[in-house]
TIKEDO-171101 format. One record per residue: residue number from 1; residue in one letter; chain; y negated, z, x negated of N, C-alpha, C in turn. Coordinates in Angstrom, 3 decimals. Each point is the difference from the previous one (the first is absolute). Layout:
k	r	c	n_yy	n_zz	n_xx	ca_yy	ca_zz	ca_xx	c_yy	c_zz	c_xx
NUM	A	A	Y	Z	X	Y	Z	X	Y	Z	X .
...
end
This chain:
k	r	c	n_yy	n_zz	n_xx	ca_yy	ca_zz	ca_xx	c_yy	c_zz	c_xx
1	X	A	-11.443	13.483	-19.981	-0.379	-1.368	0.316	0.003	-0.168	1.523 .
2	X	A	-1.186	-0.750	0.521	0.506	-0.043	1.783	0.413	-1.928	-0.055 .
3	X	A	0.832	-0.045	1.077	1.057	-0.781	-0.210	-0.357	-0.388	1.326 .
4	X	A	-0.209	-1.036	0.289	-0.169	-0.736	1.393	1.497	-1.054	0.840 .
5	X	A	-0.262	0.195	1.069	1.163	-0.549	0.625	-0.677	-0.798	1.305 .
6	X	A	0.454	-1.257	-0.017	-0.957	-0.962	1.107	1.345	-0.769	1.304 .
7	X	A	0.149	-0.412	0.909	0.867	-0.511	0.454	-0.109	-0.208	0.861 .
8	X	A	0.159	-1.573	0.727	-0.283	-0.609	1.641	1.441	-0.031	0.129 .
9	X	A	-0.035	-0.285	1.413	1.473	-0.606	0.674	0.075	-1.743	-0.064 .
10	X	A	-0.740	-0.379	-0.348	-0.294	-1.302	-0.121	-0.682	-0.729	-1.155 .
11	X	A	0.328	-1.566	-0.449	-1.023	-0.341	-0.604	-1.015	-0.791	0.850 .
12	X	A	-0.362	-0.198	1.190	-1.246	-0.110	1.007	-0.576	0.888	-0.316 .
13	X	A	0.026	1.493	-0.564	-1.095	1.154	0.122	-0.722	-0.295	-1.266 .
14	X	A	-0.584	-0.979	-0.360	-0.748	-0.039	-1.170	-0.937	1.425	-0.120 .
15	X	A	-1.028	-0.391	0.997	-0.963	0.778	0.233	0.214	1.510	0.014 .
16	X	A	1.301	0.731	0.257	0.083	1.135	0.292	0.452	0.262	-1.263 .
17	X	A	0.707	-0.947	-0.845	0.100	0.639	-1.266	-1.104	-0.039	-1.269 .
18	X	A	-0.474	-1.214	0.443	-1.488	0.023	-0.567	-1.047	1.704	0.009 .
19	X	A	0.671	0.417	1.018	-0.918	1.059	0.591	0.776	1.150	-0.562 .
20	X	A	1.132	0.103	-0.149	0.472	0.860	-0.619	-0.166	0.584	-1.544 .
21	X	A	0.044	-1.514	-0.595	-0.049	-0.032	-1.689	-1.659	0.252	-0.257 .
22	X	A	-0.901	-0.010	1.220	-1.696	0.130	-0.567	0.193	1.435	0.183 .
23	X	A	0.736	0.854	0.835	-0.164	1.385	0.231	0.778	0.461	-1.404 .
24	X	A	1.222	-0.371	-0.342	0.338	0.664	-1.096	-0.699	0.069	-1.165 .
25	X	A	-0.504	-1.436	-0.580	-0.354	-0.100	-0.818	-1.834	1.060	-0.328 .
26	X	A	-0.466	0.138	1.097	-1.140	1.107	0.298	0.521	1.342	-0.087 .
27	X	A	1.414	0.155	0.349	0.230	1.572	-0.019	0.498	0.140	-1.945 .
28	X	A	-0.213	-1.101	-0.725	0.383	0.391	-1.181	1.613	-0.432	-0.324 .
29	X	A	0.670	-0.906	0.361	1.412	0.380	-0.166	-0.168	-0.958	-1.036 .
30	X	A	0.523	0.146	-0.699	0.080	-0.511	-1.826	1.612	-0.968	-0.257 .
31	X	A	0.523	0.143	1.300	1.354	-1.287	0.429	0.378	-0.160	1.391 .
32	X	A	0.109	-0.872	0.220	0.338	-0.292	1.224	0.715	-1.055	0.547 .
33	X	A	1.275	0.916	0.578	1.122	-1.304	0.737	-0.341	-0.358	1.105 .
34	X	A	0.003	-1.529	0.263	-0.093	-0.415	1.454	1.108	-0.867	0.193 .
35	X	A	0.451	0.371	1.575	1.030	-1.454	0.243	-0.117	0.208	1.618 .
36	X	A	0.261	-1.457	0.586	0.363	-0.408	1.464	0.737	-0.063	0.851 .
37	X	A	0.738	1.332	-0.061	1.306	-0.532	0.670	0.010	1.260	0.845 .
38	X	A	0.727	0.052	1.409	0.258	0.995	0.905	0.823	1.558	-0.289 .
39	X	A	-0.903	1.012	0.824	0.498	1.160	-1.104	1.550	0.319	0.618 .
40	X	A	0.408	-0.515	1.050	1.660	-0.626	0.558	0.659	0.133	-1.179 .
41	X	A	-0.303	-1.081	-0.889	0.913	-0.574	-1.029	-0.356	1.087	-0.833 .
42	X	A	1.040	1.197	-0.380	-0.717	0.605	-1.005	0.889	-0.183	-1.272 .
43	X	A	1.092	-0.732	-0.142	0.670	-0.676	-0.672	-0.668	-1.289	-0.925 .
44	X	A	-1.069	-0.535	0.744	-0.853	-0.848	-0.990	-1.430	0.743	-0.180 .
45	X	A	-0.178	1.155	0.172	-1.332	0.387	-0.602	0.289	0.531	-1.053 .
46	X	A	-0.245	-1.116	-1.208	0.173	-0.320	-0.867	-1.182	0.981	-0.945 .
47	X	A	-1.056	-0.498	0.407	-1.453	0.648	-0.744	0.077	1.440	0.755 .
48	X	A	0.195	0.548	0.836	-0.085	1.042	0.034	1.134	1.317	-0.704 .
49	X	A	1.164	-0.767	-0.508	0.535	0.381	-0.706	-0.067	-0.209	-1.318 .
50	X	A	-0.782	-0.788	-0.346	-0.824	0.059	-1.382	-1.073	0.871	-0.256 .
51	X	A	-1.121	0.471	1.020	-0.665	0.718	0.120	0.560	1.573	-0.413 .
52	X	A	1.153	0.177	0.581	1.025	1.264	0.401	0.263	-0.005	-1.711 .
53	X	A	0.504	-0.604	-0.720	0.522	-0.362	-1.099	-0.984	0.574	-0.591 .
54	X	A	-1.402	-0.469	-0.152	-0.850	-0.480	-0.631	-0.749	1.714	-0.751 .
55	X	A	0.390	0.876	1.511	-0.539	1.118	-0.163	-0.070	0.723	-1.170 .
56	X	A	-0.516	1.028	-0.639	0.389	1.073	-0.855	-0.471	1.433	0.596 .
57	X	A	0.082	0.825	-0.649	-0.516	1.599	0.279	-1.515	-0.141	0.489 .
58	X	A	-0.318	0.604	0.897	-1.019	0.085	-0.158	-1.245	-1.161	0.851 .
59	X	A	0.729	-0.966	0.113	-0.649	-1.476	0.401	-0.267	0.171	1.643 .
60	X	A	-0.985	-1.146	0.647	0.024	0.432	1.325	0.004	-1.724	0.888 .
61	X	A	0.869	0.319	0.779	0.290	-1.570	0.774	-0.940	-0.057	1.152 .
62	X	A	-0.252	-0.643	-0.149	-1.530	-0.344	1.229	0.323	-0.950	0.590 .
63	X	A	-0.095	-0.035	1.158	0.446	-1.429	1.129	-1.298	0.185	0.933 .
64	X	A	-0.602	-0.944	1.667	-0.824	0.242	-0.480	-0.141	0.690	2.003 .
65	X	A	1.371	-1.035	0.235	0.566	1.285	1.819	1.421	0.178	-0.560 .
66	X	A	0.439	0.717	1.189	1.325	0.822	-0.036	0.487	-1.054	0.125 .
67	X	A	0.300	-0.830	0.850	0.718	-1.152	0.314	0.102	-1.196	-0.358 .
68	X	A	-0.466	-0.007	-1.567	-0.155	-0.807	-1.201	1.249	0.335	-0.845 .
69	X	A	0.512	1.232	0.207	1.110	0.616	-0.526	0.845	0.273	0.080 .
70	X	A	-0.011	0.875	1.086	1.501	0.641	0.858	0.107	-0.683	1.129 .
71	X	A	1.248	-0.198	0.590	0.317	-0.065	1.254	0.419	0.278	1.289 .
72	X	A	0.401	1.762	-0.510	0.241	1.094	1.004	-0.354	1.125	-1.312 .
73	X	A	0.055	1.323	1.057	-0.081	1.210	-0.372	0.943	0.244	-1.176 .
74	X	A	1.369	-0.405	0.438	0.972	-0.114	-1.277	-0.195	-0.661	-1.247 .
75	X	A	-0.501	-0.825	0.311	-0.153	-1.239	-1.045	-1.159	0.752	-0.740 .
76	X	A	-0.649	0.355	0.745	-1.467	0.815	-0.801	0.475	1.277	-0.632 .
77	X	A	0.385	0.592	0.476	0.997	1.295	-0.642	0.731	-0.327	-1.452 .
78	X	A	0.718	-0.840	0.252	0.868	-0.423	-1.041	-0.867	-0.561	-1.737 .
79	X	A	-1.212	-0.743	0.747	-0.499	-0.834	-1.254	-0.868	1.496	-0.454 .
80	X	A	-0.331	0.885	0.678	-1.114	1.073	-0.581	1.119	1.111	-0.938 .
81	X	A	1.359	-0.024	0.547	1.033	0.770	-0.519	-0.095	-0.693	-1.711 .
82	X	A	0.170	-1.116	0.173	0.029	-1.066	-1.351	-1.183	0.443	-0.850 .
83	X	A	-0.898	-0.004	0.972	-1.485	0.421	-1.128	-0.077	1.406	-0.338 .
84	X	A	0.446	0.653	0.903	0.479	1.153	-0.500	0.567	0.198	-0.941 .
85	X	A	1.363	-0.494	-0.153	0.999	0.130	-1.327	-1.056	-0.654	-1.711 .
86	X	A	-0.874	-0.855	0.210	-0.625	-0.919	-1.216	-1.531	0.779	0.407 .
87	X	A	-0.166	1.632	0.131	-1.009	0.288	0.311	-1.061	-0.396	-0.124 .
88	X	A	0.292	-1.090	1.194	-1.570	-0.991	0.296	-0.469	0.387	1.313 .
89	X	A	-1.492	-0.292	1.089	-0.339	0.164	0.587	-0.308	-1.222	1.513 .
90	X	A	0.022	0.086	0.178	-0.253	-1.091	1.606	-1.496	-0.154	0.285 .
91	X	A	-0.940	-0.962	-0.336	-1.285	0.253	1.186	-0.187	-0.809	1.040 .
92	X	A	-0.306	-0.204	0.587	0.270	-0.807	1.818	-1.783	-0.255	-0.102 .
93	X	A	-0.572	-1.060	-0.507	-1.941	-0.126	0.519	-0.139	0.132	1.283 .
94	X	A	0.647	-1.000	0.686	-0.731	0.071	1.431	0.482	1.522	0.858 .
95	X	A	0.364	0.595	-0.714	0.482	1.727	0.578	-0.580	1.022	-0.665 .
96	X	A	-0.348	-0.592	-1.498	-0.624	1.368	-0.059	0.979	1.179	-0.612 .
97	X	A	1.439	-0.638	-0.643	0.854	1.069	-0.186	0.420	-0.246	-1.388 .
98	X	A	0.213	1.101	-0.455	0.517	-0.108	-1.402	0.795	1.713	0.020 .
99	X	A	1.228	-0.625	-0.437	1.693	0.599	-0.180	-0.233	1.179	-1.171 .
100	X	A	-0.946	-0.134	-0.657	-0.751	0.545	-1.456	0.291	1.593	0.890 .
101	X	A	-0.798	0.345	1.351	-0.078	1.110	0.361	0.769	0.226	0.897 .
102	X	A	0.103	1.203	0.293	0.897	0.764	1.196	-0.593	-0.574	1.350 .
103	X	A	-1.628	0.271	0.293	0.184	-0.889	1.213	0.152	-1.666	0.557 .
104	X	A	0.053	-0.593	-1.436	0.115	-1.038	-0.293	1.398	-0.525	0.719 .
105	X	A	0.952	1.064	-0.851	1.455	-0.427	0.757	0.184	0.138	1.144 .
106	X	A	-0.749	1.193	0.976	0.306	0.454	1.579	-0.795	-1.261	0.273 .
107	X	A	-1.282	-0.491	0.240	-0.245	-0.787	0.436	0.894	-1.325	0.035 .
108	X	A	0.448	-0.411	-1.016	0.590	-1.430	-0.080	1.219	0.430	0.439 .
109	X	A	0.619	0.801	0.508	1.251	0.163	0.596	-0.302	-0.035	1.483 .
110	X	A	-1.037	0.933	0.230	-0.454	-0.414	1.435	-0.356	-1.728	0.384 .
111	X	A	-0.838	-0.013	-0.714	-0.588	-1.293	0.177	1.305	-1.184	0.280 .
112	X	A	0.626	0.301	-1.150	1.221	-0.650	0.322	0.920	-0.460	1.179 .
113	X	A	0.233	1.660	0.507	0.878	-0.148	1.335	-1.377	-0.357	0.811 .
114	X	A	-0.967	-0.065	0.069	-0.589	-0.923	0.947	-0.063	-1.485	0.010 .
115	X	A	-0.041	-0.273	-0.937	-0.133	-1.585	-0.244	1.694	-0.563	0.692 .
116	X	A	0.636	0.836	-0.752	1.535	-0.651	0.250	-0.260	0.265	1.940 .
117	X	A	-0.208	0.707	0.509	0.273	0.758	1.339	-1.244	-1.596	1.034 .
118	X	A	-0.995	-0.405	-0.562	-0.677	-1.229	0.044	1.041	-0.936	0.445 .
119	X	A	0.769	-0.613	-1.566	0.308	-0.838	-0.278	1.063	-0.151	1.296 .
120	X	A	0.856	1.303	-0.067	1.423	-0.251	0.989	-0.725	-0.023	1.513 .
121	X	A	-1.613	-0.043	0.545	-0.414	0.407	1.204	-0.008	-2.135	0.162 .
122	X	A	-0.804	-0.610	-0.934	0.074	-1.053	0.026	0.658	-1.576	-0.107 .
123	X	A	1.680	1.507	-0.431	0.967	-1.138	0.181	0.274	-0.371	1.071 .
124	X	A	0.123	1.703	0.559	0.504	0.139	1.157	-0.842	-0.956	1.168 .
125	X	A	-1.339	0.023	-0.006	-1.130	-0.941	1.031	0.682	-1.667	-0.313 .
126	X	A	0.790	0.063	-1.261	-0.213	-1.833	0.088	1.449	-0.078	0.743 .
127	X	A	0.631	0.797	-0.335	2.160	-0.173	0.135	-0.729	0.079	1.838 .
128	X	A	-0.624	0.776	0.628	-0.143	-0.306	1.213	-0.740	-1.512	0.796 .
129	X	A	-1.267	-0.406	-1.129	-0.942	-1.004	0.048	1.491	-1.171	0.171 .
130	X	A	0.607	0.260	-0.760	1.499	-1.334	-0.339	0.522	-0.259	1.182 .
131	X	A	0.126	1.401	0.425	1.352	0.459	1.323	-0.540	-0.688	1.437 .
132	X	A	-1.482	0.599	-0.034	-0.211	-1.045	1.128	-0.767	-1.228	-0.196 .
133	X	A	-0.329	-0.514	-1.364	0.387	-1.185	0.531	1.034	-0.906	-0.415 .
134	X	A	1.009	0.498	-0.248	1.116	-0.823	0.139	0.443	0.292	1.466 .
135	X	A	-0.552	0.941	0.825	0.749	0.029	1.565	-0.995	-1.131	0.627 .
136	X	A	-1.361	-0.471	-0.163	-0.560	-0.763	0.310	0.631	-1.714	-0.450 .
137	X	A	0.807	0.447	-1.070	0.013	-1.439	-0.551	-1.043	-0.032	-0.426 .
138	X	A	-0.662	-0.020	-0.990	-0.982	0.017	-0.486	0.492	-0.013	-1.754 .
139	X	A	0.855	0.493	-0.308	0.396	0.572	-1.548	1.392	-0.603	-0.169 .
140	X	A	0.267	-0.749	-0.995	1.142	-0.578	-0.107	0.540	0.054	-1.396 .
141	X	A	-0.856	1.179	-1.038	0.385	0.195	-1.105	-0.326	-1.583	-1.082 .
142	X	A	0.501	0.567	-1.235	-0.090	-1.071	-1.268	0.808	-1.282	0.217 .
143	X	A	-0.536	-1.194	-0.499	1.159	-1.172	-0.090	0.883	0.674	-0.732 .
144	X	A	1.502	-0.346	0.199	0.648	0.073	-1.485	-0.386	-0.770	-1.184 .
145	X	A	0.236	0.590	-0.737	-0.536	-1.231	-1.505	0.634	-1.149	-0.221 .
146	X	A	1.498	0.624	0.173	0.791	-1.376	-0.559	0.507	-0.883	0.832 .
147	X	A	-0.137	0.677	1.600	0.490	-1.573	0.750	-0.209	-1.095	-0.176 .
148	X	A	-1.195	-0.472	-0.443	-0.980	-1.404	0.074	0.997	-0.246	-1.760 .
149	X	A	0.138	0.843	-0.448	1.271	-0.719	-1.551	0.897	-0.644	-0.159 .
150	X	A	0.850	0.953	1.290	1.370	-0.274	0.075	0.522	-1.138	-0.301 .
151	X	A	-0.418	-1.655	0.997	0.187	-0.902	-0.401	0.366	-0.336	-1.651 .
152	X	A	-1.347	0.055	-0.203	0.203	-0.183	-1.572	0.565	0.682	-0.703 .
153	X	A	0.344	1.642	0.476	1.085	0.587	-1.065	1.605	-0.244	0.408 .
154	X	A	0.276	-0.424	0.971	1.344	-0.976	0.149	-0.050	-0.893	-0.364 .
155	X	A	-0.955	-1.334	-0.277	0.379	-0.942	-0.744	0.091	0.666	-1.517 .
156	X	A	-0.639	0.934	-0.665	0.377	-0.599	-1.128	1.517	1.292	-0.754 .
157	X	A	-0.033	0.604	1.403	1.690	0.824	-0.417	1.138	-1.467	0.229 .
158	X	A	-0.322	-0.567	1.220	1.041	-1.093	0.457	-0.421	-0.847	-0.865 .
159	X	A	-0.741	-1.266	0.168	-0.288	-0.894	-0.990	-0.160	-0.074	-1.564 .
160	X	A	-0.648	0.727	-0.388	-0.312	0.316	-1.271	0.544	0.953	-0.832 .
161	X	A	0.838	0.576	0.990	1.244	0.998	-0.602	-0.599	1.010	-0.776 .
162	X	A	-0.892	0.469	0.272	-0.830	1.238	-0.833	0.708	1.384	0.486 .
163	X	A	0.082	0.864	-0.584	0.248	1.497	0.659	-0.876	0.360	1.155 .
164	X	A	0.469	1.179	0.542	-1.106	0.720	0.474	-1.191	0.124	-0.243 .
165	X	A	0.034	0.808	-1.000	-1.262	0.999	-1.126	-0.977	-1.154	-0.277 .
166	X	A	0.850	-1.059	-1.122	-0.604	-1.239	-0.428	-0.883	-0.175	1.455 .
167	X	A	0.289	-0.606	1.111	-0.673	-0.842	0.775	-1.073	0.988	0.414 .
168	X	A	0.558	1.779	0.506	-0.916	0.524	0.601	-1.216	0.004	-1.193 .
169	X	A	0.096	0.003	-1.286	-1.009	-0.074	-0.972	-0.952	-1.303	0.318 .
170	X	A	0.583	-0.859	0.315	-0.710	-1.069	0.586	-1.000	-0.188	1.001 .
171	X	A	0.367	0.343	0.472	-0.800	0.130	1.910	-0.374	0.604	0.027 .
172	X	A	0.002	1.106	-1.070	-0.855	1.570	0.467	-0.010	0.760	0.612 .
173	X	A	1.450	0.495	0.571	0.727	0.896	0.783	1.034	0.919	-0.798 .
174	X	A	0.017	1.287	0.314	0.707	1.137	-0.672	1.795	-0.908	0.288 .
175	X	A	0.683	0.903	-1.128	1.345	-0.096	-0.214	0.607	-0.260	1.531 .
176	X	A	-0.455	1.703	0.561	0.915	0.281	1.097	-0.906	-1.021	1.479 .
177	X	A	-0.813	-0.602	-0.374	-0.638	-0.823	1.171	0.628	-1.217	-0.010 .
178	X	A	0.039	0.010	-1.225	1.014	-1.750	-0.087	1.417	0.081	0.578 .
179	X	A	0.783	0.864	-0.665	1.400	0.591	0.395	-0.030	-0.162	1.804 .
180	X	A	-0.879	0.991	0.724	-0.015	-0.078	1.346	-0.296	-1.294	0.647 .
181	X	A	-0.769	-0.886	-0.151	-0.512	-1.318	0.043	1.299	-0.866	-0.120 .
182	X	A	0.295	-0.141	-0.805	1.292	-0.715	0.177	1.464	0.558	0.478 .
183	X	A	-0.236	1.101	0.006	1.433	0.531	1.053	-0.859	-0.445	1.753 .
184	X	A	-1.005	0.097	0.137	0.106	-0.313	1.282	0.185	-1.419	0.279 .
185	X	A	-0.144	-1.040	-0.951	-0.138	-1.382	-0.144	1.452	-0.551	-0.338 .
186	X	A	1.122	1.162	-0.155	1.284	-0.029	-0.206	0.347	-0.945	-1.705 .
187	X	A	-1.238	0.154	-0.684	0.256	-0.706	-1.414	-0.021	1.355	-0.992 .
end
């Protein structure tokens, strides 16, 4: 069975997943998981571990770039080890590679440490892009989220006598954001 796997970092990428699910569905894949979420979190890629699941002998997972999938060389290593063990195969469309063959695997291992060797060239350009301009003053980083809360998550620990948790559920700030928020507010 070929088994499709689709995935943005976002739900803004309509279009790119739009574009994804027209390529799978042309290469034949007879199921296909999609979900939106950053390949960071690999703790909530949820569908791609259904996909993984989904496999049997024989079956072939089609995605439709490398970076729809993996997120380093390791990470790519590891999920082909997996398909390995449920002797299934890897094909990569926009590469041209399929795991099926011997040069299939040298390539996507190469290919691999290039993409990753990319990725760490362009962290590196922004962690500098940051550096100077925060020496310009220019870069002053994220608001915090929960300052603009605080108020309201001290009234309703003080006033309204709610817990922590309770209030941070309220306002829409994590456990430990609320906790800090009001230790600096001395409530």
């Amino acid at each position: 069975m070929i088994v499709g796997y689709a995935r943005t970092s976002t739900t803004e990428q309509k279009a790119g997943l739009e574009a994804q699910l027209r390529d799978l569905s042309a290469t034949g894949c007879e199921r296909i998981f999609k979900e939106e979420v950053s390949s960071v979190d690999t703790d909530k890629r949820v569908e791609l571990e259904a996909a993984l699941g989904f496999l049997r002998e024989g079956d072939v997972l089609v995605v439709t770039k490398l970076d729809r999938l993996a997120r380093s060389v390791k990470h790519l290593l590891e999920l082909t080890e997996r398909l390995d063990a449920k002797k299934a195969s890897l094909r990569i469309l926009g590469m041209g590679i399929d795991t099926g063959t011997p040069n299939g695997r040298l390539m996507l291992t190469i290919l691999g440490g290039i993409a990753q060797f990319e990725r760490e060239i362009m962290l590196e350009r922004q962690r500098e892009g940051i550096a100077k301009a925060k020496a310009e003053g220019k870069y002053r980083g994220r608001k915090p989220t929960g300052e603009d809360k605080a108020e309201e998550l001290r009234r309703l620990v003080t006033v309204e006598g709610l817990g922590a948790t309770e209030a941070a559920k309220r306002v829409g700030v994590g456990r430990a954001t609320a906790y800090r928020l009001l230790q600096r507010q001395g409530a």
